[in-house]
C-alpha positions, 0 to 999 in steps of 0.5 A: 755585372756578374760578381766572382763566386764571393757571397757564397757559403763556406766550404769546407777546404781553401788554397789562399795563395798570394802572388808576385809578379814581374812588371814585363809580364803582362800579356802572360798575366792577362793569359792567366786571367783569362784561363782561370775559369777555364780550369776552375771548370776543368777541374770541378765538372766531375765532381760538382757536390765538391762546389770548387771555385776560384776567386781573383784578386789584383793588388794595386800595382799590377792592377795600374799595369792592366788597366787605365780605371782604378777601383776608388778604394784601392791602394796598398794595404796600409801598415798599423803600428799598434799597442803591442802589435803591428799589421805589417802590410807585405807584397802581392800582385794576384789573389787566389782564393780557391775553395772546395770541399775537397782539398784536393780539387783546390790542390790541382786548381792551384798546381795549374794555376802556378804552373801559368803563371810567367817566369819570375812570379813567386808565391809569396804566401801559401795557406791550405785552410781547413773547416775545423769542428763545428766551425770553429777557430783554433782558439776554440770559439766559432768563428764568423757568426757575425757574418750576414746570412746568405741573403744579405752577403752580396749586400756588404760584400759586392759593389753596387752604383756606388762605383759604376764602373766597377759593379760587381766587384769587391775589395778583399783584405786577406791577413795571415795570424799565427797564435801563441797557443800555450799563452792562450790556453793557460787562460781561465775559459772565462778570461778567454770569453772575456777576450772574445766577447762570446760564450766559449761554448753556446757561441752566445755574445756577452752581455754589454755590462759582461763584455770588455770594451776591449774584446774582439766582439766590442771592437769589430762592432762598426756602426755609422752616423744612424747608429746603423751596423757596418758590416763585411763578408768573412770566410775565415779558415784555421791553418795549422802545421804540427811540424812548424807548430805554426798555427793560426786563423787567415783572415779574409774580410770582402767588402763593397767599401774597404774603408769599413775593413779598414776601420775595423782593423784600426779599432782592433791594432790602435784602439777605440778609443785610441790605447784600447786595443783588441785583446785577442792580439796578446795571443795573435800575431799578424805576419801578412796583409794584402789589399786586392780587388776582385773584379766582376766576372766580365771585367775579369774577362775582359782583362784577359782579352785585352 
């Protein structure tokens, strides 16, 4: 089974949007899966170097509605009630992780997207991500360099055997954090690389006798019973809005094994161990979190043929 454009570089522009929509509407929805790559092709033929692609994700619930087979791992993303933040879990349908690098081919993607989706669907979440510097977040640091390289992406984020009827497919956990960027900023450097777990600068992980136990590096570190590291797939953007002065990091984690995301988030909102909890959420603030799955390119189809 073929995955979804998923362990692919990042580029260098994003349209996140989340979707609702209403339960007597499924034909219309399936009519929408079957278009997208349709229009993802429509749209990006021209400008190939652009590399526009659409990935799509479906929540729990419709999932239910499309299709008898349910995904082992799939459910509502679950809410943490943490030290001093939650992670709030909020509603949505259908995932639309579409990426280019021209914003504005994932602008006209989107726009025909939402102008197929049924009467009744709300987007309840939009985000126009941006690659910022040197691929860096709006903290200032790099973002991603945990990441598995590209020949190993596919290996953490895409399933396998494990799931026979859903090979190729992934789970995907999106979050949408907004930063306290004067808190942030009246830190010292060193107290801001203390919180990260890295160099500001050389992007340089600290060392285990440097690095607090609770920085973001520390407590994002997952190994398993053989002391082997548990990874995931994210494709990370910053999002910012001078007017709202809304700024922040939308977080996209994909995973051949949810639970592994999941773990991590814990570690990072209830602490490990439990009170130990991620230093950067003084500074960070989760509004959004969504559980989806991203079904293989012929599961995909053949939702929309139904």
């Amino acid at each position: 089974m073929k995955p979804q454009e998923i362990a692919t570089p990042l580029t260098g522009a994003a349209i996140f949007m989340v979707v609702t929509v209403p339960a007597d509407h499924t034909n219309a929805i399936r009519s929408v899966l079957g278009e997208v790559d349709g229009l993802t092709k429509a749209v990006g033929f021209r400008y190939p170097e652009a590399r526009l692609s659409c990935v799509v994700g479906i929540g729990s619930l419709l999932w239910d509605q499309l299709s008898p087979g349910r995904p082992a791992h799939l459910h509502p993303f679950i809410p943490l009630h943490g030290v001093v933040r939650d992670a709030p879990s909020t509603p949505g349908d259908l995932f639309f992780h579409i990426r280019s690098q021209e914003l504005g081919l994932c602008f006209e993607l989107a726009r025909l997207l939402k102008d197929r989706l049924p009467t009744g669907s709300v987007i309840v979440d939009e985000v126009q991500g941006f690659k910022y510097l040197d691929q860096r977040d709006l903290l200032g640091f790099v973002d991603g360099t945990e990441n598995p390289d590209q020949s190993e992406a596919a290996q953490v984020a895409i399933i396998g055997e494990e799931e026979p009827t859903f090979v190729g497919g992934s789970y995907v956990i999106v979050q949408k954090y907004l930063h306290d960027l004067s808190a942030w900023e009246a830190l010292t450097t060193e107290d801001q690389e203390r919180a990260v777990g890295r160099r500001k600068l050389e992007n340089v992980e600290l060392d285990d006798v440097t690095k607090p136990v609770n920085s973001h590096v520390a407590l994002n570190n997952i190994r398993d019973a053989n002391d082997e590291e548990l990874a995931i797939y994210r494709l990370n953007m910053p999002f910012g809005s001078l007017h709202d002065h809304h700024y922040g990091t939308y977080f996209i984690g994909y995973a051949r094994d949810v639970r592994i995301t999941e773990r991590m988030l814990t570690n990072m909102f209830l602490g490990d161990p439990p009170g130990n909890y991620d230093r950067l959420l003084d500074f960070s603030t989760a509004i959004t979190g969504t559980l989806f799955f991203c079904p293989s390119v012929e599961l995909l189809e053949q939702l929309g043929d139904a």
